[in-house]
KELO-358393 format. One record per residue: residue in one letter; residue number from 1; y negated, z negated, x negated of N, C-alpha, C, CB in turn; chain. Coordinates in Angstrom, 2 decimals. Glycine has a CB too. Layout:
% KELO-358393
{rec a, NUM, {Y, Z, X}, {Y, Z, X}, {Y, Z, X}, {Y, Z, X}, A},
...
END
This chain:
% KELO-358393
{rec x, 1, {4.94, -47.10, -23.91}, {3.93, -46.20, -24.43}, {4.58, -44.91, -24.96}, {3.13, -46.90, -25.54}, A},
{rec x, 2, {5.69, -44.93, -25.63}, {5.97, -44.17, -26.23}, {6.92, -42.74, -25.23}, {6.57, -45.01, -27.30}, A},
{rec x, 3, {7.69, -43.56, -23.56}, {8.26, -43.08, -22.56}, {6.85, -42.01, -22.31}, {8.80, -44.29, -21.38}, A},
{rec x, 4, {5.58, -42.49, -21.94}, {4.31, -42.42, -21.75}, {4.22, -40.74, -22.29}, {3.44, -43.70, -22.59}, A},
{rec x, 5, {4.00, -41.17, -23.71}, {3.61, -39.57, -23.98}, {4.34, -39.05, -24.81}, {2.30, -39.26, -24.48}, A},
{rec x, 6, {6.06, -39.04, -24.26}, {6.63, -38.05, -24.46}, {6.71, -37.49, -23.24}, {7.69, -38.22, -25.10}, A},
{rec x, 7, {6.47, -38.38, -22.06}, {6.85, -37.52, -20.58}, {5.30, -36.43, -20.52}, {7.01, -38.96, -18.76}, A},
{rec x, 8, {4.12, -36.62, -21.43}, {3.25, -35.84, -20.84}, {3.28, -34.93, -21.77}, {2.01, -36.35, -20.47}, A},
{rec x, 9, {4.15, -35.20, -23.08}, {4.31, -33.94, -24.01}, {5.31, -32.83, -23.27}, {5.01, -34.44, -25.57}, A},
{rec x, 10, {6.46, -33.09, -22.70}, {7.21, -32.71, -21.82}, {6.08, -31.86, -20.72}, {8.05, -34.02, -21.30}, A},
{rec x, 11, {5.30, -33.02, -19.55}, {4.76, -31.67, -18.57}, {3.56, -30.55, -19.26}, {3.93, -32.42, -17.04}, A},
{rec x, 12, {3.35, -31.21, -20.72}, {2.69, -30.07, -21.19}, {3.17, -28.76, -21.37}, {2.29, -30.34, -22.17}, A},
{rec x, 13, {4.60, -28.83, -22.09}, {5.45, -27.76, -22.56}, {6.24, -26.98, -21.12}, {6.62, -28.49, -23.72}, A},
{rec x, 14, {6.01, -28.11, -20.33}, {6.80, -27.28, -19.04}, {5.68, -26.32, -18.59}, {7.36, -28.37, -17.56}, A},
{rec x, 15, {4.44, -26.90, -18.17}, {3.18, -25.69, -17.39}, {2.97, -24.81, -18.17}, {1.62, -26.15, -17.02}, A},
{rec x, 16, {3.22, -24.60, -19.67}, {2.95, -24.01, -20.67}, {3.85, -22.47, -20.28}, {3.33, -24.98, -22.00}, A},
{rec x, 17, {5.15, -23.10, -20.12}, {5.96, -22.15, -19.89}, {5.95, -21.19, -18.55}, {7.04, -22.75, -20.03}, A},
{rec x, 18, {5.83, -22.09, -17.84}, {5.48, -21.83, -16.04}, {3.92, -20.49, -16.14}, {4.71, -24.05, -15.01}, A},
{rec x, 19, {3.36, -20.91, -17.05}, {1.54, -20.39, -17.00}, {2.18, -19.25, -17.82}, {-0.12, -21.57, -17.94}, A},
{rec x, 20, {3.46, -19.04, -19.15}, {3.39, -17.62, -19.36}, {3.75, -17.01, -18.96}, {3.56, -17.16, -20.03}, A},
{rec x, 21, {5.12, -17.78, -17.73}, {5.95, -16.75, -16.92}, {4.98, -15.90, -15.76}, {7.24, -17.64, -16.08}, A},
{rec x, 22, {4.03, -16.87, -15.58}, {3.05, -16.04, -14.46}, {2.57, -15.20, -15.09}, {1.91, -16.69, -13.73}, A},
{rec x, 23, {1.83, -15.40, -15.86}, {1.17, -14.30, -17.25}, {2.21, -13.01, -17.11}, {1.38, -15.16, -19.28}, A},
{rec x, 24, {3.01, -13.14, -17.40}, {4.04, -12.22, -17.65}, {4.52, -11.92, -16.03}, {5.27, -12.89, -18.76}, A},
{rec x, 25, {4.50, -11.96, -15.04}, {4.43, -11.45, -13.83}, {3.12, -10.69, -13.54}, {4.65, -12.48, -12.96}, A},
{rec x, 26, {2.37, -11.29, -13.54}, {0.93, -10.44, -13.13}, {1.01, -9.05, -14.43}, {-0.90, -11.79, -13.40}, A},
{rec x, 27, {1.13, -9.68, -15.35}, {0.67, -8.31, -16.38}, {2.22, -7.25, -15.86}, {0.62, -8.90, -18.78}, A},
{rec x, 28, {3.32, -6.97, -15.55}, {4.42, -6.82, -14.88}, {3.98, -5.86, -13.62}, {5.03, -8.24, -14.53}, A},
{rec x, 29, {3.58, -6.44, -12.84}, {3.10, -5.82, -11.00}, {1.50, -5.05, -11.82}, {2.57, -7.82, -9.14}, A},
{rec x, 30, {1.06, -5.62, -12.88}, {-0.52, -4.52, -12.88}, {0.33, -3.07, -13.59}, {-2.34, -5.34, -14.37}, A},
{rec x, 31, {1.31, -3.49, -14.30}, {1.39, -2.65, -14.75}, {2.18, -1.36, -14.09}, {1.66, -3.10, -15.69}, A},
{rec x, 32, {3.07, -2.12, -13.18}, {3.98, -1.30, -12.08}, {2.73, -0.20, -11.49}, {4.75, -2.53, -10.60}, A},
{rec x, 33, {1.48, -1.23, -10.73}, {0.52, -0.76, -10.25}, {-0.01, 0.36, -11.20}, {-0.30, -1.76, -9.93}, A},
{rec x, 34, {-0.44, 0.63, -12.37}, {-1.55, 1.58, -13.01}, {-0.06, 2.77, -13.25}, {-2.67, 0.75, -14.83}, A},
{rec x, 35, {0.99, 2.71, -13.08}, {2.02, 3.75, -13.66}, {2.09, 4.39, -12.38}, {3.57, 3.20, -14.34}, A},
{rec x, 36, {1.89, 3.38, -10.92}, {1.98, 4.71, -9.76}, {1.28, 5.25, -9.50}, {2.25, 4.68, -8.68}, A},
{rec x, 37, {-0.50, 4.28, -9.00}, {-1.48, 4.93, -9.28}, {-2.12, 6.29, -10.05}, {-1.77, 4.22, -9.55}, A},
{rec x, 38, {-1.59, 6.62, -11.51}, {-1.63, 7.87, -12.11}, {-0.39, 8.56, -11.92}, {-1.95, 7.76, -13.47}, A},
{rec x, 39, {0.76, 8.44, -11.58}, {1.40, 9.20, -10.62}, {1.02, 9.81, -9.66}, {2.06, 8.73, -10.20}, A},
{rec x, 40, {0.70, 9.13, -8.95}, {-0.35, 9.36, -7.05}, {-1.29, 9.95, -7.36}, {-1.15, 7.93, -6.04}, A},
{rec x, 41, {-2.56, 9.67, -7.87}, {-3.81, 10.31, -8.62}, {-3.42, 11.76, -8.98}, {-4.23, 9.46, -10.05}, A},
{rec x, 42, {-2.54, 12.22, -10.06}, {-1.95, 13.44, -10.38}, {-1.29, 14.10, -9.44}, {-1.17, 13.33, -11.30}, A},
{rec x, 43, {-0.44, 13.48, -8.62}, {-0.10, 14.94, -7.73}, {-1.01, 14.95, -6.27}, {1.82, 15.02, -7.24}, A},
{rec x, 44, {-1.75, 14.13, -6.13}, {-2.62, 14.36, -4.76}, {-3.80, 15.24, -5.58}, {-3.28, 12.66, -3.82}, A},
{rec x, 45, {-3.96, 15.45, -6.82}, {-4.54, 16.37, -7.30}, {-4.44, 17.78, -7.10}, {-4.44, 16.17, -8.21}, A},
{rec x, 46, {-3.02, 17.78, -6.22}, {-2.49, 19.10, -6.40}, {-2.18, 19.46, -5.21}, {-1.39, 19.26, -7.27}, A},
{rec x, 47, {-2.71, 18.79, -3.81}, {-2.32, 19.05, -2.43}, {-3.87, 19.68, -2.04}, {-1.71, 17.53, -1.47}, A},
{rec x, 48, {-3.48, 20.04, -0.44}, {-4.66, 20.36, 0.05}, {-5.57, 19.63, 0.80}, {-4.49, 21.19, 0.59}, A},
{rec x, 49, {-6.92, 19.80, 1.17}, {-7.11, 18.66, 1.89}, {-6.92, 19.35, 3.27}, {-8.53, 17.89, 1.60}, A},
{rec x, 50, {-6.39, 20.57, 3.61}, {-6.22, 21.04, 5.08}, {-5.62, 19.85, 5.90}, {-5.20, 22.38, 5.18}, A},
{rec x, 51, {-6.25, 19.89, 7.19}, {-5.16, 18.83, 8.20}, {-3.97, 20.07, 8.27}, {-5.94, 18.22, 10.25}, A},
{rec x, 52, {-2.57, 19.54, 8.19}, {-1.69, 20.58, 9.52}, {-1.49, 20.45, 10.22}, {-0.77, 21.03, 9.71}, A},
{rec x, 53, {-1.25, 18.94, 10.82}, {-0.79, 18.69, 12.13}, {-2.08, 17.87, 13.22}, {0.63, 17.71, 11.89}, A},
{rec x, 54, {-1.96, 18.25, 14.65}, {-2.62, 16.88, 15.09}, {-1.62, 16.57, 16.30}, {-4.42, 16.99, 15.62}, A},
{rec x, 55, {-1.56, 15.55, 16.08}, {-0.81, 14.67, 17.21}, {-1.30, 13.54, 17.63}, {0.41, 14.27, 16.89}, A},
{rec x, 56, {-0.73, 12.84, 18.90}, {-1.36, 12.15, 19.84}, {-0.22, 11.23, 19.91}, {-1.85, 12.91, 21.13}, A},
{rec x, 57, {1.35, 11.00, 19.29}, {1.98, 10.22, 19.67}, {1.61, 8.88, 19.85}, {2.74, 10.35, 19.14}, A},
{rec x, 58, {0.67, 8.41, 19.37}, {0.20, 6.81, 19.51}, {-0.91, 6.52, 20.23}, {-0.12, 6.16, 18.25}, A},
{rec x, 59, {-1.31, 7.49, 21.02}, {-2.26, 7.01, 22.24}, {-3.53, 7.85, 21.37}, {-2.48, 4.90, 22.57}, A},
{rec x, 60, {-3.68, 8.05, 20.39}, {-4.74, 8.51, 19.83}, {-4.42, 9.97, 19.24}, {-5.19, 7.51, 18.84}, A},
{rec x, 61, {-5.75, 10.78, 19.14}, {-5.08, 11.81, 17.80}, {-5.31, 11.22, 16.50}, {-5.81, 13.40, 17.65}, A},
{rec x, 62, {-4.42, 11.88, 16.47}, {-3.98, 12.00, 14.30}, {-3.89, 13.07, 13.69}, {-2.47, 11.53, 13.66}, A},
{rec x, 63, {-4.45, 12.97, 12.19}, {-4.57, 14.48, 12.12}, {-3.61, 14.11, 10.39}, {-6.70, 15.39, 12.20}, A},
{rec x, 64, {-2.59, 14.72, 10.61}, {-1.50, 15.36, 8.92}, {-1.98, 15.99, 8.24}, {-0.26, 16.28, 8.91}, A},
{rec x, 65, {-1.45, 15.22, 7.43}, {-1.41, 16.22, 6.36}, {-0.27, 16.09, 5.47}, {-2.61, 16.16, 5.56}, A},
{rec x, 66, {0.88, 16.79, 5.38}, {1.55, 16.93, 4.15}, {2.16, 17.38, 3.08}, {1.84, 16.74, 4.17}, A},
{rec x, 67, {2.14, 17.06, 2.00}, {2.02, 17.35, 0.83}, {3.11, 17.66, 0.31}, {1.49, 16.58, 0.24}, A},
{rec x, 68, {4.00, 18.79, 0.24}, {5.64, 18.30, -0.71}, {5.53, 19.08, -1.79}, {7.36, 18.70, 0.06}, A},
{rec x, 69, {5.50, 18.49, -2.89}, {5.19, 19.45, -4.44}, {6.52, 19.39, -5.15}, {3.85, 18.71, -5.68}, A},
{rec x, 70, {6.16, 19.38, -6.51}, {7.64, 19.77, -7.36}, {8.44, 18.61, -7.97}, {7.33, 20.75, -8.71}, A},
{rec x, 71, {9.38, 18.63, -8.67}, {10.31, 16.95, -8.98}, {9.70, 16.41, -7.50}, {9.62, 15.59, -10.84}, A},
{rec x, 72, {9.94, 16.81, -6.12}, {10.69, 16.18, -4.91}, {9.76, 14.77, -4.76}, {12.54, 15.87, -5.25}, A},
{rec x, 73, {8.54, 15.32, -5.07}, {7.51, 14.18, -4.93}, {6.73, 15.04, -3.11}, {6.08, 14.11, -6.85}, A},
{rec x, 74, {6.68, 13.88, -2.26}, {5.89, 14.08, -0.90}, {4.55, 13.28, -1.07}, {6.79, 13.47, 0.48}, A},
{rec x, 75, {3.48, 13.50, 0.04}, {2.62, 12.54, 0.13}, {1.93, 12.84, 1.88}, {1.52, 12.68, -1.30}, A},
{rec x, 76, {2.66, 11.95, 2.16}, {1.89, 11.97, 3.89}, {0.76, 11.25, 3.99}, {2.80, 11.27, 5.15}, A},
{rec x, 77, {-0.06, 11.92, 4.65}, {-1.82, 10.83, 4.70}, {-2.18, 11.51, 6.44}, {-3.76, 11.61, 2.86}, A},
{rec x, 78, {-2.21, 10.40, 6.72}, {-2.10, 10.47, 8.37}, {-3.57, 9.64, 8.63}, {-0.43, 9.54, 9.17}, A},
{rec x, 79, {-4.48, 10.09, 9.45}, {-5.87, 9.41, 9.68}, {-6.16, 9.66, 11.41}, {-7.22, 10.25, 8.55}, A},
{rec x, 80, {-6.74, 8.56, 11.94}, {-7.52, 8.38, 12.83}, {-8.62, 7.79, 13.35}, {-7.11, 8.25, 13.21}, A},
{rec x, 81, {-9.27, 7.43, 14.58}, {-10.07, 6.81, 14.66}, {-9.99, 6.13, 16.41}, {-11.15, 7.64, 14.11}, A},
{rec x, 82, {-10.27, 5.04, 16.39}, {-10.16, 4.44, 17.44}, {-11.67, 3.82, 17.57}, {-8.95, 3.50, 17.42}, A},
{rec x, 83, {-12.90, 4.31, 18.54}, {-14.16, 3.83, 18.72}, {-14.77, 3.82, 17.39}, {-14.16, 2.53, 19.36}, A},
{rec x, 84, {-15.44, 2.55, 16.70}, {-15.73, 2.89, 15.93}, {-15.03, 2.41, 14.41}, {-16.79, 2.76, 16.26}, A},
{rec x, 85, {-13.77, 2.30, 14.50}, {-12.53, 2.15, 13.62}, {-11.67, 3.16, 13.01}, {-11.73, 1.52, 14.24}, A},
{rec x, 86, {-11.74, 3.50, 11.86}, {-11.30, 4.37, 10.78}, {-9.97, 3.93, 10.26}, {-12.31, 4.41, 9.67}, A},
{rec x, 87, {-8.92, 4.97, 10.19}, {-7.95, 4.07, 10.28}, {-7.30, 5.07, 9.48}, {-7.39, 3.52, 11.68}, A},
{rec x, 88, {-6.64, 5.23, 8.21}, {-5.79, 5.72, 7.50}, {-4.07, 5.17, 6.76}, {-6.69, 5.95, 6.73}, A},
{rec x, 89, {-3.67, 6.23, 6.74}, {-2.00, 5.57, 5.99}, {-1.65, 6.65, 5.46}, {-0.56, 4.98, 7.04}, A},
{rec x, 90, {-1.57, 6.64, 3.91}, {-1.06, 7.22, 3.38}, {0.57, 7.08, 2.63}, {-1.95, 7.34, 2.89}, A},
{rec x, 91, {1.17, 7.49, 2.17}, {2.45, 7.51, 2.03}, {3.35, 8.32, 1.10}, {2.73, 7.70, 3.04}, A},
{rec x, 92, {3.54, 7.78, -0.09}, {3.60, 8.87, -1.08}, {5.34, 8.30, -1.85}, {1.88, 8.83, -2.36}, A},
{rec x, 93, {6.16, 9.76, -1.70}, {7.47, 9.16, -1.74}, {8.00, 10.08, -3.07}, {8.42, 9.34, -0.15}, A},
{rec x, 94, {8.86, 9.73, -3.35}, {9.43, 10.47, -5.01}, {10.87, 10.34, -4.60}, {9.02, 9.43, -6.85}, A},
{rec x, 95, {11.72, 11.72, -4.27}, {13.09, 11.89, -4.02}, {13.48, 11.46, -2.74}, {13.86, 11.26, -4.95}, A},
{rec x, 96, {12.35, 11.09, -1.68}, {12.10, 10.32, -0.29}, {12.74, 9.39, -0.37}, {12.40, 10.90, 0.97}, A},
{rec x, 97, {12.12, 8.58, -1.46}, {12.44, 6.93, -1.85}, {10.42, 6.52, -1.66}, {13.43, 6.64, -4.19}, A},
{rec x, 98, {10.01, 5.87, -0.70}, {8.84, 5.50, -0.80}, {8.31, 4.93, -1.77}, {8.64, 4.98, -0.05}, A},
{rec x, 99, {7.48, 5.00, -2.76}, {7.10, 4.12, -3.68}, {6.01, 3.53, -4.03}, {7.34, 4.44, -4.44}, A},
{rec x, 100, {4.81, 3.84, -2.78}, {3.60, 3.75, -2.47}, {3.01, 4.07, -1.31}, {3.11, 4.25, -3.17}, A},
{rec x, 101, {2.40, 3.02, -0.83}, {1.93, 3.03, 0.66}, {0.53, 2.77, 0.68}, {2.64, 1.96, 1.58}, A},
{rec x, 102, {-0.35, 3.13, 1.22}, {-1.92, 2.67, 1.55}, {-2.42, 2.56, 3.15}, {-2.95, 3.83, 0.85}, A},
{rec x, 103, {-2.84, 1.81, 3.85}, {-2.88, 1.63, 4.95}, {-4.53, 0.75, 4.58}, {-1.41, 0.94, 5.64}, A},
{rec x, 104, {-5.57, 1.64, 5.61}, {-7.21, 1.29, 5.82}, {-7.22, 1.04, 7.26}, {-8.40, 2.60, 5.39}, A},
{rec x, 105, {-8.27, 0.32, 7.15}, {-9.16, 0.09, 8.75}, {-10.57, -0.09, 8.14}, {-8.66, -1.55, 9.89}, A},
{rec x, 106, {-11.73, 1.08, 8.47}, {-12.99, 0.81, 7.95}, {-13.93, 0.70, 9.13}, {-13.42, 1.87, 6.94}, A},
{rec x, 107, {-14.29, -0.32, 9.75}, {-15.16, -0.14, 10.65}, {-16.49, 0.65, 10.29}, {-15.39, -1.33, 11.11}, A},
{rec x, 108, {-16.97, 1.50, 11.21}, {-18.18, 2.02, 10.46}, {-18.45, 3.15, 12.13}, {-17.72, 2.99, 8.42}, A},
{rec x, 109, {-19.70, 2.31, 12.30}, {-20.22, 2.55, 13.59}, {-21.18, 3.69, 13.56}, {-20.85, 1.33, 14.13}, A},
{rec x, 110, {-21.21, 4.50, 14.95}, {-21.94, 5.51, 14.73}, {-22.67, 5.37, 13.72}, {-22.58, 5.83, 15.65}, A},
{rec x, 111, {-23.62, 7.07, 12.94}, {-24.94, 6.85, 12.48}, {-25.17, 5.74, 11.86}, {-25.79, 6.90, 13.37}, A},
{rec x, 112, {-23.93, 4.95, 10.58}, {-24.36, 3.92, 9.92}, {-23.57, 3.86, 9.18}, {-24.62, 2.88, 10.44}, A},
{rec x, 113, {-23.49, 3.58, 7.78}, {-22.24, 3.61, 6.70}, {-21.23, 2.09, 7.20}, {-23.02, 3.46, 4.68}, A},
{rec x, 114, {-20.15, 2.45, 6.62}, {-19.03, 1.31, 6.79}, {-19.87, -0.07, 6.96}, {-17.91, 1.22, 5.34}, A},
{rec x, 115, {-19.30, -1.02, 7.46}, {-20.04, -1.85, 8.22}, {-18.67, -3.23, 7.62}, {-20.29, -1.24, 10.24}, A},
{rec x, 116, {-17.49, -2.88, 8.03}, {-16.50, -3.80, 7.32}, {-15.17, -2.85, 6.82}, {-16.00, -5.09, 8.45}, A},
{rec x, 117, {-14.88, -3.22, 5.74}, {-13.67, -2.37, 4.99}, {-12.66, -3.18, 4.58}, {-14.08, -1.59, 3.72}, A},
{rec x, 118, {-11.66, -2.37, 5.31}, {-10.29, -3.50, 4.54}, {-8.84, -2.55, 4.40}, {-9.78, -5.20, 5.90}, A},
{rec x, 119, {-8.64, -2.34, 3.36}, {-6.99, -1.67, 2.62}, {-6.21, -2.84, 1.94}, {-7.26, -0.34, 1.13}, A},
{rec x, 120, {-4.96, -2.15, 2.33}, {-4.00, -2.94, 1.66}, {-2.94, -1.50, 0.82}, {-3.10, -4.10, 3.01}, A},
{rec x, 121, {-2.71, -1.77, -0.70}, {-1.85, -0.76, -1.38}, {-0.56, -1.41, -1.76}, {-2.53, -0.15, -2.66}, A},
{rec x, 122, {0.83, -0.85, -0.93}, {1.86, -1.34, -1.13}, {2.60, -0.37, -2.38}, {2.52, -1.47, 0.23}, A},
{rec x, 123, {3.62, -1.51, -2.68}, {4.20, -0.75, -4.47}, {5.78, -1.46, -4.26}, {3.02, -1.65, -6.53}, A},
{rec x, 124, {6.41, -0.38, -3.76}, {7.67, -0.43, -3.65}, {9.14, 0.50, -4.32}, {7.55, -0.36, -2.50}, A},
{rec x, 125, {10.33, -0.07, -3.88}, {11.11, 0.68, -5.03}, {12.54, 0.16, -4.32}, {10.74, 0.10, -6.92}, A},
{rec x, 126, {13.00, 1.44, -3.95}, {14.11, 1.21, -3.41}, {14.74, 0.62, -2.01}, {14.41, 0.69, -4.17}, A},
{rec x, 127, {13.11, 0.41, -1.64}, {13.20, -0.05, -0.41}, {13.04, -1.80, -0.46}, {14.60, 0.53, 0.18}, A},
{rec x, 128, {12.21, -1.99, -1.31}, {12.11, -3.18, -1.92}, {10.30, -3.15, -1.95}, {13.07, -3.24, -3.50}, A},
{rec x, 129, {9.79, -4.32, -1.58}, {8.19, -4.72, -1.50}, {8.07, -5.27, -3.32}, {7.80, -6.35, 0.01}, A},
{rec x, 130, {7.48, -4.73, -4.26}, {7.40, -4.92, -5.42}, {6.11, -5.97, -5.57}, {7.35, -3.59, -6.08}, A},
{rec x, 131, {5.09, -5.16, -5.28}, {3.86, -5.96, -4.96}, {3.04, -5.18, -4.35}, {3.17, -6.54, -6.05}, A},
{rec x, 132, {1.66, -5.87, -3.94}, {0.82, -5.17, -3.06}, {-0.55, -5.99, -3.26}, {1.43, -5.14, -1.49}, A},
{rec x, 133, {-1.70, -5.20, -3.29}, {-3.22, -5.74, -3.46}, {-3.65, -5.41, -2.13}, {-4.25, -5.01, -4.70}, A},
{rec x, 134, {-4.20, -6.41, -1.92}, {-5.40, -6.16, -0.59}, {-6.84, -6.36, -0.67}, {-5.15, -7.08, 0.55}, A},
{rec x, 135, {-7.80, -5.70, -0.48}, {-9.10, -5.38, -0.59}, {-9.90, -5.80, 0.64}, {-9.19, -3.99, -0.83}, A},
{rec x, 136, {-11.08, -6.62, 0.67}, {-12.17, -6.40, 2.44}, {-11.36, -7.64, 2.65}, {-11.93, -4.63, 4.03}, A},
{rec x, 137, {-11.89, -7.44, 4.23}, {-11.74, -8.24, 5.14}, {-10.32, -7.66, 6.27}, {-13.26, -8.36, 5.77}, A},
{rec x, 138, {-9.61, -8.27, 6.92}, {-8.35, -7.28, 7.32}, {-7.21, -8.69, 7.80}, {-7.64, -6.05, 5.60}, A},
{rec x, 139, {-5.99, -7.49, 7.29}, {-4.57, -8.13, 8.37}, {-4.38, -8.85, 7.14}, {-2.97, -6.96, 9.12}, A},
{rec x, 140, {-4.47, -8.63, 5.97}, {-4.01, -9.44, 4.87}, {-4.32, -11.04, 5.05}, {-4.69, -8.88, 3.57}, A},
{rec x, 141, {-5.22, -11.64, 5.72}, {-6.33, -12.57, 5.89}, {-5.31, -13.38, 7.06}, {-8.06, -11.80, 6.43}, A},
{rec x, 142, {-4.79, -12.74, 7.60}, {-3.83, -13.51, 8.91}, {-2.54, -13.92, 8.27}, {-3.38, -12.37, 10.33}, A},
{rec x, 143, {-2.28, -15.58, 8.43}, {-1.10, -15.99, 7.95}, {0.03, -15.59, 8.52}, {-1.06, -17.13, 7.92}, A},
{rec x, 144, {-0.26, -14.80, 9.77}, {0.95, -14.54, 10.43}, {1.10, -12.83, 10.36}, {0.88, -15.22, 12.01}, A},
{rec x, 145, {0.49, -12.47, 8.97}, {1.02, -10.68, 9.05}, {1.92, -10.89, 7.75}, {-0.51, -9.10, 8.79}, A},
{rec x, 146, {2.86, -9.67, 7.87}, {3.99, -9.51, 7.09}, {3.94, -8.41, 6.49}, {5.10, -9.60, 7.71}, A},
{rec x, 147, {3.55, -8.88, 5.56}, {3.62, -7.24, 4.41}, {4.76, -6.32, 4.76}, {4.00, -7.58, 2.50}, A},
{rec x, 148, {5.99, -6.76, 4.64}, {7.21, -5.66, 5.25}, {6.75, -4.41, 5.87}, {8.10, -6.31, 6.43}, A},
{rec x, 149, {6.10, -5.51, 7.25}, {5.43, -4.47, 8.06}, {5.71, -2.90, 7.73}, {3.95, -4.71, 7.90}, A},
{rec x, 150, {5.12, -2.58, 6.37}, {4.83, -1.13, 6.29}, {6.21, -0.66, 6.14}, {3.83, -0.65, 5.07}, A},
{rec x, 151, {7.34, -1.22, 5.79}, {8.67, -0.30, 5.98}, {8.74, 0.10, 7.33}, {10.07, -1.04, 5.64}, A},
{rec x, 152, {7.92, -0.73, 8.38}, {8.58, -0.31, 9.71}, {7.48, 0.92, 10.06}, {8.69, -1.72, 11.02}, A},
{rec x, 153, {6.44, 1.28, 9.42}, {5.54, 1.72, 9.75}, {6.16, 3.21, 8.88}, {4.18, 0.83, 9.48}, A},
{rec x, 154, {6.67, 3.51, 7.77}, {6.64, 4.23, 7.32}, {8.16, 4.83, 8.17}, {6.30, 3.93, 5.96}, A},
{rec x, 155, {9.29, 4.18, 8.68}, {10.21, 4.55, 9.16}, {9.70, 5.06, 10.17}, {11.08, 3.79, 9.27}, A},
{rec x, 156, {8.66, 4.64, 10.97}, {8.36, 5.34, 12.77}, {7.54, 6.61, 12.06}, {7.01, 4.07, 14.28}, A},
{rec x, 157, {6.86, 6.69, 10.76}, {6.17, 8.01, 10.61}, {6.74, 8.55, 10.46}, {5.41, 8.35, 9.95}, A},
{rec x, 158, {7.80, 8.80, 9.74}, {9.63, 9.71, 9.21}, {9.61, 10.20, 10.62}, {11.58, 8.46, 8.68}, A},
{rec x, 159, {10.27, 9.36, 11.51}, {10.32, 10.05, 12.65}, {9.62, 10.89, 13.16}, {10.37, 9.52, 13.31}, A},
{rec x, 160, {8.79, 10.60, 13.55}, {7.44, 11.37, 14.35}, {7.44, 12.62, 13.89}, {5.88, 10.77, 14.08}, A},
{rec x, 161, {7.57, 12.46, 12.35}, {7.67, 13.73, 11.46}, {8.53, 14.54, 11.61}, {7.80, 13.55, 10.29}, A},
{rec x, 162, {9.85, 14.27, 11.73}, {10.66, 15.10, 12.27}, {10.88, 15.82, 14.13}, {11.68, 14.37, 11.79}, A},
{rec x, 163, {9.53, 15.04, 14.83}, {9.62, 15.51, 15.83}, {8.51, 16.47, 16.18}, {9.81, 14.58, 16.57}, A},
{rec x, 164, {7.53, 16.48, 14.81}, {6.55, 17.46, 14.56}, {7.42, 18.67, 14.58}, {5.71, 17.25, 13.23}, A},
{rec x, 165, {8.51, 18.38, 13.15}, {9.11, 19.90, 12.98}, {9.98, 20.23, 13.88}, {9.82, 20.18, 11.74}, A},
{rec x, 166, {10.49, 19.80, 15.03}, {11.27, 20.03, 15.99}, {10.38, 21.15, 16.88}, {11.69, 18.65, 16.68}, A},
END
């Protein structure tokens, strides 16, 4: 009896600990989250919404836009549309260290508001996946997508980019 409930005083004090370390992770990544967010918020305050570029490298056009302001903060927001699929990635880098990514797909068919919406906001550092929220219905939902993903996505936009300014 006594083996009894010291072993459940024990898994009490263990989940106890386990439940604040999560506590203390989530409050951690929200908070990573609300410090870039008003980062991002503030200087996309300060870009234009002109397109500059349009390009076709991916079978589709795309229309640029980018942003390079002061303290060496960028913000690329690249948009298209495929039928009736809305498709955005934005990309917002500090010292061209990425530290925030947004990538949409909003279906939304002729002559009718959005129909299905799904974003995912990546929060990175150093080249490191910190955390990331996903919103809707989407790639997040497939056990076989890989958040990473967006490093490879943001490396082929680098490029492209430099073959804009070429």
């Amino acid at each position: 009896m006594k083996n009894t409930f010291l072993a459940l005083i024990i898994i009490i004090i263990i989940s106890g600990i386990l439940s604040c370390n999560a506590q203390n992770q989530s409050s951690k990544e929200e908070k990573i989250r609300k410090e870039v967010n008003n980062e991002f918020d503030k200087n996309l305050s300060k870009c234009s919404m002109e397109v500059d570029v349009v390009t076709d490298f991916n079978g589709k056009r795309e229309f640029w836009r980018v942003c390079n302001l002061k303290d060496n903060y960028r913000i690329i927001k690249i948009e298209s549309h495929i039928k009736d699929t809305y498709y955005q990635e934005i990309y917002f880098e500090k010292k061209r260290d990425l530290i925030y990514a947004k990538e949409t797909e909003n279906y939304m068919p002729k002559n009718q508001f959005t129909q299905m919406a799904w974003n995912c906001e990546f929060y990175t550092k150093k080249g490191e996946l910190i955390t990331l929220i996903s919103l809707g219905h989407g790639k997040t939902e497939d056990d076989e997508w890989n958040p990473e993903i967006i490093f490879e996505m943001y490396k082929s936009r680098l490029e492209e980019l430099e073959k804009i300014k070429k």
